[in-house]
C-alpha positions as YAML, in Angstrom:
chain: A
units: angstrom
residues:
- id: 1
  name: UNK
  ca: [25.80, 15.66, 28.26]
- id: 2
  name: UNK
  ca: [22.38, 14.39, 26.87]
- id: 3
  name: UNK
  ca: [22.22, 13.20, 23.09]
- id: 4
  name: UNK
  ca: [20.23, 15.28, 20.72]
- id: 5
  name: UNK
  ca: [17.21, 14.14, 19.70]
- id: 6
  name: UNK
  ca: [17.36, 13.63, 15.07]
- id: 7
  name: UNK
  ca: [15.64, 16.49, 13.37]
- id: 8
  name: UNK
  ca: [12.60, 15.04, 11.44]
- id: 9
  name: UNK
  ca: [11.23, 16.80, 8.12]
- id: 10
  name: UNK
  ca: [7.70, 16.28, 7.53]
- id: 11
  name: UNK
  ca: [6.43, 17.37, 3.99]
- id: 12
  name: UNK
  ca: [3.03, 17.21, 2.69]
- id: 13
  name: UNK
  ca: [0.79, 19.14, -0.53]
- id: 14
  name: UNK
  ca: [-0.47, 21.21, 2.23]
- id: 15
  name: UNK
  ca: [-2.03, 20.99, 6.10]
- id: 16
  name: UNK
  ca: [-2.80, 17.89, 6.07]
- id: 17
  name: UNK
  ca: [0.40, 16.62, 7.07]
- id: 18
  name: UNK
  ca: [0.07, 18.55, 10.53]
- id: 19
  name: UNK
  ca: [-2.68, 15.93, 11.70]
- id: 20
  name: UNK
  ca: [0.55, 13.81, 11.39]
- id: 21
  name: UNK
  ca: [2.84, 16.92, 13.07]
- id: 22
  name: UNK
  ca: [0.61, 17.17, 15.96]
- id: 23
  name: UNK
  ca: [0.61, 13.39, 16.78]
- id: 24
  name: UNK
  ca: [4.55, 13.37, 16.25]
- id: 25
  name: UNK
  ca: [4.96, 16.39, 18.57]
- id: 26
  name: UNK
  ca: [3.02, 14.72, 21.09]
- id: 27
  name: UNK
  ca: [4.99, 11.22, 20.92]
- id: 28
  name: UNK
  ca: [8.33, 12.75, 20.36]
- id: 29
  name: UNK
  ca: [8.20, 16.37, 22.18]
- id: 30
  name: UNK
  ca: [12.12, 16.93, 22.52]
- id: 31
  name: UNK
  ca: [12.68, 16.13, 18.16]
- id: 32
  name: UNK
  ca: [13.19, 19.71, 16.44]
- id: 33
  name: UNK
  ca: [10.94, 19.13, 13.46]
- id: 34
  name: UNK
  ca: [11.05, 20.48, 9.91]
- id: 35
  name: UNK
  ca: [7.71, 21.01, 8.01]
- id: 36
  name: UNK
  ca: [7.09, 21.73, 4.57]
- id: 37
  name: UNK
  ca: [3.95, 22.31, 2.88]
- id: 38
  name: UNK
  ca: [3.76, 22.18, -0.96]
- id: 39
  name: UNK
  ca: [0.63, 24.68, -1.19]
- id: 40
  name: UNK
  ca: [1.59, 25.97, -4.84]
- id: 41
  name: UNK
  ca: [0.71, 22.44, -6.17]
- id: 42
  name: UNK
  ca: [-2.37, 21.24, -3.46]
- id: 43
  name: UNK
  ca: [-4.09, 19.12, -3.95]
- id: 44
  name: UNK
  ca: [-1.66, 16.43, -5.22]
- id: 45
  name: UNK
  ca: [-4.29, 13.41, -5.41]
- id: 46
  name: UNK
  ca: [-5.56, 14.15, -9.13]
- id: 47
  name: UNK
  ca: [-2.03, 14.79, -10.41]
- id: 48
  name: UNK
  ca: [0.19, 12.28, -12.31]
- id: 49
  name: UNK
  ca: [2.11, 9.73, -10.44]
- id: 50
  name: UNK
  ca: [5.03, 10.95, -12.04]
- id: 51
  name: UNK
  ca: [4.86, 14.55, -10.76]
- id: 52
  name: UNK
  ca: [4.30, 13.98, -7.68]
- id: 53
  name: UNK
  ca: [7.00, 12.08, -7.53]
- id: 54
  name: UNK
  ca: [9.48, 14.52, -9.24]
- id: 55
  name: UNK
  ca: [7.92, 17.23, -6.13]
- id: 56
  name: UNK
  ca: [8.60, 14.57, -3.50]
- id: 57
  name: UNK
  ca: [12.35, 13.78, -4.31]
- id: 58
  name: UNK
  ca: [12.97, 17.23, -4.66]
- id: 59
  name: UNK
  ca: [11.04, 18.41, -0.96]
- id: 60
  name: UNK
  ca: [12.96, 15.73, 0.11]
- id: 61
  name: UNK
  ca: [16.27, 17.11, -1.15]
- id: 62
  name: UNK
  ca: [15.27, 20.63, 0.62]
- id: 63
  name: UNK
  ca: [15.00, 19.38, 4.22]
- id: 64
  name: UNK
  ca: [17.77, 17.42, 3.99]
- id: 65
  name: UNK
  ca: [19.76, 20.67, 3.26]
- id: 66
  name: UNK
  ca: [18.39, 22.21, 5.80]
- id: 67
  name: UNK
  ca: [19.27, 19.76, 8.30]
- id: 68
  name: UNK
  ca: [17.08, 16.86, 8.52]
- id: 69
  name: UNK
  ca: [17.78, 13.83, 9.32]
- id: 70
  name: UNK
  ca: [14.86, 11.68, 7.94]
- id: 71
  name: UNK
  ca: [12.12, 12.04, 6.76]
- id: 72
  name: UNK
  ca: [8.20, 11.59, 7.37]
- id: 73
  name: UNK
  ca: [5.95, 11.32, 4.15]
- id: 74
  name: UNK
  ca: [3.16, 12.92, 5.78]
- id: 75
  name: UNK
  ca: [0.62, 12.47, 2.48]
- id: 76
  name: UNK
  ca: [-1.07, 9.23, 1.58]
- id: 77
  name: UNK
  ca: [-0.76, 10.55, -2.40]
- id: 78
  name: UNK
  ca: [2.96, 11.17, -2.02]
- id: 79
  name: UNK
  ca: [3.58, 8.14, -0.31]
- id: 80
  name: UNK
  ca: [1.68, 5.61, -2.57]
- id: 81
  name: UNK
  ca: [3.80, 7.94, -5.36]
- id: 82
  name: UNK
  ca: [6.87, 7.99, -4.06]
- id: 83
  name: UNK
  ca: [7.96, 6.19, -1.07]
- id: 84
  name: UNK
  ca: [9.76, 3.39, -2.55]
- id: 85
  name: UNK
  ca: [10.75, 6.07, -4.80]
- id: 86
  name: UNK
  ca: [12.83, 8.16, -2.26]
- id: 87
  name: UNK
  ca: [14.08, 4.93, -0.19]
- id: 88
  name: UNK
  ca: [16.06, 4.24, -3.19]
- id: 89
  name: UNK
  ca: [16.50, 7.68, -4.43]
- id: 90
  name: UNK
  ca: [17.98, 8.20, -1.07]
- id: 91
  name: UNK
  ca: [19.67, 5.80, 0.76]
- id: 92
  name: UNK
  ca: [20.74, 5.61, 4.43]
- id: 93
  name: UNK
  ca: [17.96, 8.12, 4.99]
- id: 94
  name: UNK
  ca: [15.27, 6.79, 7.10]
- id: 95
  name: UNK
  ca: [11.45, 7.41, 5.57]
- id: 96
  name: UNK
  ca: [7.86, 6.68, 6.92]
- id: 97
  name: UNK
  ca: [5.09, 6.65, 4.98]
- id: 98
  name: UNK
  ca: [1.01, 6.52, 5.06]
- id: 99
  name: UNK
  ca: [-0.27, 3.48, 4.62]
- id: 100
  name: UNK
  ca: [-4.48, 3.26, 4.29]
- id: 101
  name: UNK
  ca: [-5.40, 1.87, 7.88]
- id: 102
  name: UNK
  ca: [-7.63, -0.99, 6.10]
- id: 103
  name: UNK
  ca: [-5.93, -3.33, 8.13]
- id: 104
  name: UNK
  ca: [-7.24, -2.20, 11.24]
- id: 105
  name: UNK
  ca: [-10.62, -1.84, 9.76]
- id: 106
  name: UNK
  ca: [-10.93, -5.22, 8.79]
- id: 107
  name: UNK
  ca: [-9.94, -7.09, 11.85]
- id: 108
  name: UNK
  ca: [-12.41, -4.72, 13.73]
- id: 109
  name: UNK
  ca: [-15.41, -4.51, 11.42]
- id: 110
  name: UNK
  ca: [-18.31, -6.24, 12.72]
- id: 111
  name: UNK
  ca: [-20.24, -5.96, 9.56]
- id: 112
  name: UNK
  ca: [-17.84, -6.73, 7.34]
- id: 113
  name: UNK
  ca: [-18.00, -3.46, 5.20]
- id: 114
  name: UNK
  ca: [-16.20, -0.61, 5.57]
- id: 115
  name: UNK
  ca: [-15.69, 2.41, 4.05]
- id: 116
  name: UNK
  ca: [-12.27, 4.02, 2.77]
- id: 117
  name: UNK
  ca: [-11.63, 7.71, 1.84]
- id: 118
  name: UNK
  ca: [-8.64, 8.99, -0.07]
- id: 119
  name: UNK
  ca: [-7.75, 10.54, -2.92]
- id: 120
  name: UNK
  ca: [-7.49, 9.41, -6.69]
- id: 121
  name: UNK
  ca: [-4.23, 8.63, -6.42]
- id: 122
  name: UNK
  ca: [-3.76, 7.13, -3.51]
- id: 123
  name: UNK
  ca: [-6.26, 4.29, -4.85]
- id: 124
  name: UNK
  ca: [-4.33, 3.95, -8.15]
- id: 125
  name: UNK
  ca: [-1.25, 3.50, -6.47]
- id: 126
  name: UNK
  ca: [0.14, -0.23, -5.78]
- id: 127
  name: UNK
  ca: [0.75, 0.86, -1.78]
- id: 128
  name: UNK
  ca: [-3.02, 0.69, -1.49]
- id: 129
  name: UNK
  ca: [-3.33, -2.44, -3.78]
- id: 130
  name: UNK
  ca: [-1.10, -4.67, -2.01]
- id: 131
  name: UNK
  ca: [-2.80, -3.34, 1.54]
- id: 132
  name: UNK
  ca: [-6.24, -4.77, 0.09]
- id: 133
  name: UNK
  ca: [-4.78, -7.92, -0.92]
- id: 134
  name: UNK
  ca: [-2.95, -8.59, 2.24]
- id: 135
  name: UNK
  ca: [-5.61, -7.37, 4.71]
- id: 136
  name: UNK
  ca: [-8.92, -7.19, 2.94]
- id: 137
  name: UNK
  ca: [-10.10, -10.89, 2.21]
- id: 138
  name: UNK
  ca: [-13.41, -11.46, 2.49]
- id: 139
  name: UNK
  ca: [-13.97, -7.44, 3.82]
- id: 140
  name: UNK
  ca: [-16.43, -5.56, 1.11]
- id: 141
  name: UNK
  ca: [-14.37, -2.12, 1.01]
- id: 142
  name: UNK
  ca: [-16.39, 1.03, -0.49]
- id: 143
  name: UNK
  ca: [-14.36, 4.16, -1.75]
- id: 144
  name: UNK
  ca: [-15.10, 7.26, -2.29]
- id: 145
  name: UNK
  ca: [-12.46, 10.24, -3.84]
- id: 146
  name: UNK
  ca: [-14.37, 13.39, -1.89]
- id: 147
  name: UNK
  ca: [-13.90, 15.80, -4.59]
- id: 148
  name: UNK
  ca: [-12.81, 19.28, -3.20]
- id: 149
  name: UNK
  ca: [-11.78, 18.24, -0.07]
- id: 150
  name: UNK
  ca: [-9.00, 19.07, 0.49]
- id: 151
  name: UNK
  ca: [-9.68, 22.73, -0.97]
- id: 152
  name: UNK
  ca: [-12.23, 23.09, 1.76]
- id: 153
  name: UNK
  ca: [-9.60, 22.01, 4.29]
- id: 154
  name: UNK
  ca: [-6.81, 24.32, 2.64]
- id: 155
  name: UNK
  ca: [-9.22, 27.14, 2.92]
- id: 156
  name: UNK
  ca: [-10.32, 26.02, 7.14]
- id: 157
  name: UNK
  ca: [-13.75, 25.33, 5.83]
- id: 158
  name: UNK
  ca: [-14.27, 22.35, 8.35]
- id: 159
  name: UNK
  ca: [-17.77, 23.15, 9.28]
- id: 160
  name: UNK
  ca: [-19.18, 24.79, 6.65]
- id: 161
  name: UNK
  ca: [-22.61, 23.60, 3.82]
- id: 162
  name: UNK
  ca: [-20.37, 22.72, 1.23]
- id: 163
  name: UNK
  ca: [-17.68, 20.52, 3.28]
- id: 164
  name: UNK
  ca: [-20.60, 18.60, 4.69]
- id: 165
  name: UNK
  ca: [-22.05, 18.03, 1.36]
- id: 166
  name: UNK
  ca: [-18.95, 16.77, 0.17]
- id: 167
  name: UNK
  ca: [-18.67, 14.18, 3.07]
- id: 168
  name: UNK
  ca: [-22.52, 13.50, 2.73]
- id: 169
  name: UNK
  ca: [-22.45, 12.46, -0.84]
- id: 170
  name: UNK
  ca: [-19.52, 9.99, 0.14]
- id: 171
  name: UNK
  ca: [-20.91, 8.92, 3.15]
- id: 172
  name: UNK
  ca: [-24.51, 8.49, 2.67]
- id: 173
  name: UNK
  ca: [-24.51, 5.89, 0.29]
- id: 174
  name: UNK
  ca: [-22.13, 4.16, 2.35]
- id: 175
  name: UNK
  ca: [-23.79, 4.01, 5.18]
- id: 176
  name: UNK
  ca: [-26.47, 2.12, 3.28]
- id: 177
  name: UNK
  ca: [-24.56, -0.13, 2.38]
- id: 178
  name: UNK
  ca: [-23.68, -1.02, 5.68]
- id: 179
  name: UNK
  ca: [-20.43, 0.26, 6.82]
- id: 180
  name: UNK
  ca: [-19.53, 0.03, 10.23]
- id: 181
  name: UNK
  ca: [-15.94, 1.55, 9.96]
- id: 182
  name: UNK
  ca: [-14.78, 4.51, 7.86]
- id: 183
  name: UNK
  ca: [-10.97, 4.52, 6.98]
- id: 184
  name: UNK
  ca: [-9.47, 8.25, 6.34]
- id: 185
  name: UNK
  ca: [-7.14, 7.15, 3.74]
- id: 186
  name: UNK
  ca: [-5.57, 11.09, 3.56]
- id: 187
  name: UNK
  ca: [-3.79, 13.43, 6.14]
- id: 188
  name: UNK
  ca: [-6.40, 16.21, 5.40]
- id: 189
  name: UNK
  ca: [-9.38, 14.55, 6.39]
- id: 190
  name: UNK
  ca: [-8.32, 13.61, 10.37]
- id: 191
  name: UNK
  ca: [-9.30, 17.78, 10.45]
- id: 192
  name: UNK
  ca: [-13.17, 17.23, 9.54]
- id: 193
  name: UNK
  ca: [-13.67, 13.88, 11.94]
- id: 194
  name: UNK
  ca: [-16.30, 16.31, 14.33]
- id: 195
  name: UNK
  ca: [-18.36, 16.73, 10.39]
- id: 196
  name: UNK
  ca: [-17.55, 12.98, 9.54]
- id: 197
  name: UNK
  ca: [-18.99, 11.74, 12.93]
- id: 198
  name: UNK
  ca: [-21.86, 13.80, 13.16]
- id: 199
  name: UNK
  ca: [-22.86, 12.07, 9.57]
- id: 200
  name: UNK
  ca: [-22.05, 8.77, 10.43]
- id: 201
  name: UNK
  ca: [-23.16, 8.50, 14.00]
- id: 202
  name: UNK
  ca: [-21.70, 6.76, 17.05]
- id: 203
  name: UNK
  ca: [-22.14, 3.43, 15.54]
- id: 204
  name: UNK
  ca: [-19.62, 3.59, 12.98]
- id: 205
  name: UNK
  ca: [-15.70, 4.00, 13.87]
- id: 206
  name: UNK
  ca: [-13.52, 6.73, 12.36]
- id: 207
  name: UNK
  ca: [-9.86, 5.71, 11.86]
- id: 208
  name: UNK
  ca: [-7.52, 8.28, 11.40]
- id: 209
  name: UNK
  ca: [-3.65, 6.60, 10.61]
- id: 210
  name: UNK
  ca: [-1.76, 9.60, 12.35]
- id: 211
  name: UNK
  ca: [-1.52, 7.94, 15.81]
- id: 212
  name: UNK
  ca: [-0.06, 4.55, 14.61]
- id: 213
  name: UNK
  ca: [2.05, 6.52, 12.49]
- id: 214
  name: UNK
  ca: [3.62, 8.91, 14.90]
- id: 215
  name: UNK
  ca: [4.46, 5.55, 17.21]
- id: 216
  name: UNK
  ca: [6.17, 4.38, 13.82]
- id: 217
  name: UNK
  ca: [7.89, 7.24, 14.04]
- id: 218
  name: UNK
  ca: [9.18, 6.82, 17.40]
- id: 219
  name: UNK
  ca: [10.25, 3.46, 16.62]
- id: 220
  name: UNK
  ca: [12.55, 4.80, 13.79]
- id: 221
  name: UNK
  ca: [13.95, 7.65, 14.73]
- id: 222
  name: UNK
  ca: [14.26, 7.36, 18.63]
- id: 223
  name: UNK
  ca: [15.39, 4.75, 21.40]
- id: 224
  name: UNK
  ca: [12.71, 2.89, 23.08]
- id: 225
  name: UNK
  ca: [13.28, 5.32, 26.10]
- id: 226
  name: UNK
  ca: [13.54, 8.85, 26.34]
- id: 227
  name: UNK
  ca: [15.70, 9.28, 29.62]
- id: 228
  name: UNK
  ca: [18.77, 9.64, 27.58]
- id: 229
  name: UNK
  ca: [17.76, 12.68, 25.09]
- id: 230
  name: UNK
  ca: [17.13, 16.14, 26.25]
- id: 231
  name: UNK
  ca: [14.41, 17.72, 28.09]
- id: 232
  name: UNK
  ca: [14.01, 21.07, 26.09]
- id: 233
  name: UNK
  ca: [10.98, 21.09, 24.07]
- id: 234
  name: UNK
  ca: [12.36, 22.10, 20.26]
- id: 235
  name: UNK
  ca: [10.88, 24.05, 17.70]
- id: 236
  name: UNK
  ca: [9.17, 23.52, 14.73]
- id: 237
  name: UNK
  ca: [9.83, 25.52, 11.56]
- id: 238
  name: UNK
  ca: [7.34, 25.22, 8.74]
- id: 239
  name: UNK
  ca: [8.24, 25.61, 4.62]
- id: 240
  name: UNK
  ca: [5.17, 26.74, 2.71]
- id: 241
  name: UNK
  ca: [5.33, 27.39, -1.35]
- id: 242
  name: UNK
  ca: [2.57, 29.19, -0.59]
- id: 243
  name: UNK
  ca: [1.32, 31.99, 1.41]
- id: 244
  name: UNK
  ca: [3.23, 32.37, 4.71]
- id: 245
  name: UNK
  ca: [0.89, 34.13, 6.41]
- id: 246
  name: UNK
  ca: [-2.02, 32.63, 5.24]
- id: 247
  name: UNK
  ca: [-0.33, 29.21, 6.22]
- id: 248
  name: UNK
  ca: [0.25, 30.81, 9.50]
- id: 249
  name: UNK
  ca: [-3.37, 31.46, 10.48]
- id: 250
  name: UNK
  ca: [-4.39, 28.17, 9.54]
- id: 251
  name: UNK
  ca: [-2.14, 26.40, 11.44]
- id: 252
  name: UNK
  ca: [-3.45, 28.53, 14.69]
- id: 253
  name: UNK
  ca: [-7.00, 28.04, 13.42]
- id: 254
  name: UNK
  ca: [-6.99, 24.30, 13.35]
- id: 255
  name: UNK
  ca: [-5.08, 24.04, 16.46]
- id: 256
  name: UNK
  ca: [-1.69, 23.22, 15.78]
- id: 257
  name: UNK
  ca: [1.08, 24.49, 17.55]
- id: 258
  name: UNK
  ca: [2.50, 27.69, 16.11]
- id: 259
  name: UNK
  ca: [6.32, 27.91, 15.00]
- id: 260
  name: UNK
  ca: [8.32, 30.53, 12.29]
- id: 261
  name: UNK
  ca: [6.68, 30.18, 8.63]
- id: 262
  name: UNK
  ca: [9.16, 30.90, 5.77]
- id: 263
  name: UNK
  ca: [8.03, 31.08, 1.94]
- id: 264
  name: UNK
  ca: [9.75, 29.28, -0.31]
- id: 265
  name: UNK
  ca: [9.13, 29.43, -4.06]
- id: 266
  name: UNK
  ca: [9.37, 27.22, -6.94]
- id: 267
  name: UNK
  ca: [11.61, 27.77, -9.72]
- id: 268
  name: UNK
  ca: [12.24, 25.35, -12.85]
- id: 269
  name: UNK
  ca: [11.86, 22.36, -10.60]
- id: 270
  name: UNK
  ca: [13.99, 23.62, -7.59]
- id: 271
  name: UNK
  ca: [13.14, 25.19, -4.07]
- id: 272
  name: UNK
  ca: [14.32, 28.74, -3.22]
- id: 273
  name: UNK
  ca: [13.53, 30.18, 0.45]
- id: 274
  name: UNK
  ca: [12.28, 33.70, -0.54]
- id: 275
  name: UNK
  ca: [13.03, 35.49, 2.75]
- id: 276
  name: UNK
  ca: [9.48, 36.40, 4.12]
- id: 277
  name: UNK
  ca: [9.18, 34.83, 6.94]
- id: 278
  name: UNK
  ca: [6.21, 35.20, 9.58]
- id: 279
  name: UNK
  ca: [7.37, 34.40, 13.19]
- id: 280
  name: UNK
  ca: [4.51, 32.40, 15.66]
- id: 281
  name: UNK
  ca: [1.57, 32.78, 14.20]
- id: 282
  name: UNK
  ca: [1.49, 36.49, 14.06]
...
């Protein structure tokens, strides 16, 4: 009889955490995987520290109840917020986290500037601190917060004037800077890269984290070979506090695969599935 593969909960404010699903699903096909998405409080980068942490222990404490067995921080703001956080909060569960790819950048930067976008809190937190101080000596690194962002992403706006503008006004002045590498320091953004590199050209690298971080993944929660887990590709449910059929579209419009969508609400701090639930996209 062939072992089970873990089920993996993946939580994020919103979509962005499916750039990270997709990558996962792709890496680890045979892993039933829970996501949630924490649309009732998106965009989490201008909150407090302390409130996003208070929504990340208790997401956490949902898909453990409903049956995973570790989980993926799928949100550069929750991680830099919480992930030390939960690993203590939490112990024997397994966690990855995002972690701004400005190591990467700065081995492969030719200029020696780069660019890094994220949100306000992911450059408060220490996460992002220590990463410059380990990797980015003697590497000018420009940031820029993109405000409204992420709505535009929320909403599927991944083409339209003001989602450009938004990455224009980051990336312009950038770009005169010098920057020959652009960092996307949040799960959201891997969804605009088509905008990103049509503004920054074919000179300047894009690095979106979700690849590395899927193979982290694998590392953590499976064997270094597949051949003893099943063969049965397993499903994904998705968690929104938001709109489950809204949430549904949006997953089919930005190409992710389709799975069951239940609503679950908020209530004095504590999750509640409300029992609407949209099945496949439809």
């Amino acid at each position: 009889m062939m072992a089970q593969m873990p089920t993996i909960g993946i939580f994020d404010s919103g979509l962005g955490g499916l750039s990270v699903l997709r990558e996962i699903r792709a890496q680890l096909p045979y892993a039933p995987l829970l996501y949630f998405a924490d649309q009732a409080h998106v965009p989490y980068g201008p909150r407090a520290l302390d409130e996003v942490r208070a929504f990340s222990e208790e997401i956490t404490r949902f898909l453990l109840s409903n049956g995973a067995q570790g989980i993926v921080v799928a949100c550069n703001t929750a991680s830099a917020a919480a992930l030390h956080f939960l690993r203590e909060r939490f112990p024997g569960v397994p966690f990855v986290g995002m972690e701004p790819a400005v190591k990467p950048a700065a081995e492969q930067t030719r200029t020696r500037v780069v660019g890094v976008l994220a949100t306000p809190a992911t450059f408060q937190g220490a996460l992002y601190a220590s990463v410059l101080e380990r990797f980015a000596q003697g590497v000018t690194v420009l940031q820029d917060t993109c405000p409204g962002l992420v709505g535009q992403i929320e909403r599927g706006a991944l083409q339209d004037a003001e989602t450009r503008r938004i990455l224009e006004t980051a990336l312009f002045p950038m770009l005169e800077r010098g920057i020959d590498t652009v960092v996307l320091g949040c799960t959201h953004y891997p969804f605009v890269i088509p905008l990103i590199r049509q503004i920054v050209g074919d000179a300047v690298r894009v690095i979106d984290p979700a690849p590395a971080v899927a193979r982290q993944v694998r590392r953590v929660f499976a064997s270094d070979t597949t051949d003893g887990w099943g063969r049965e590709v397993a499903p994904i449910q998705y968690y929104t506090s938001g709109d489950p059929a809204t949430f549904s579209a949006l997953v089919s419009r930005l190409g992710v695969e389709a799975g069951v969508v239940r609503a679950v609400r908020w209530e004095q701090g504590r999750l509640y599935e409300k029992g609407y639930v949209v099945a496949e996209g439809k």
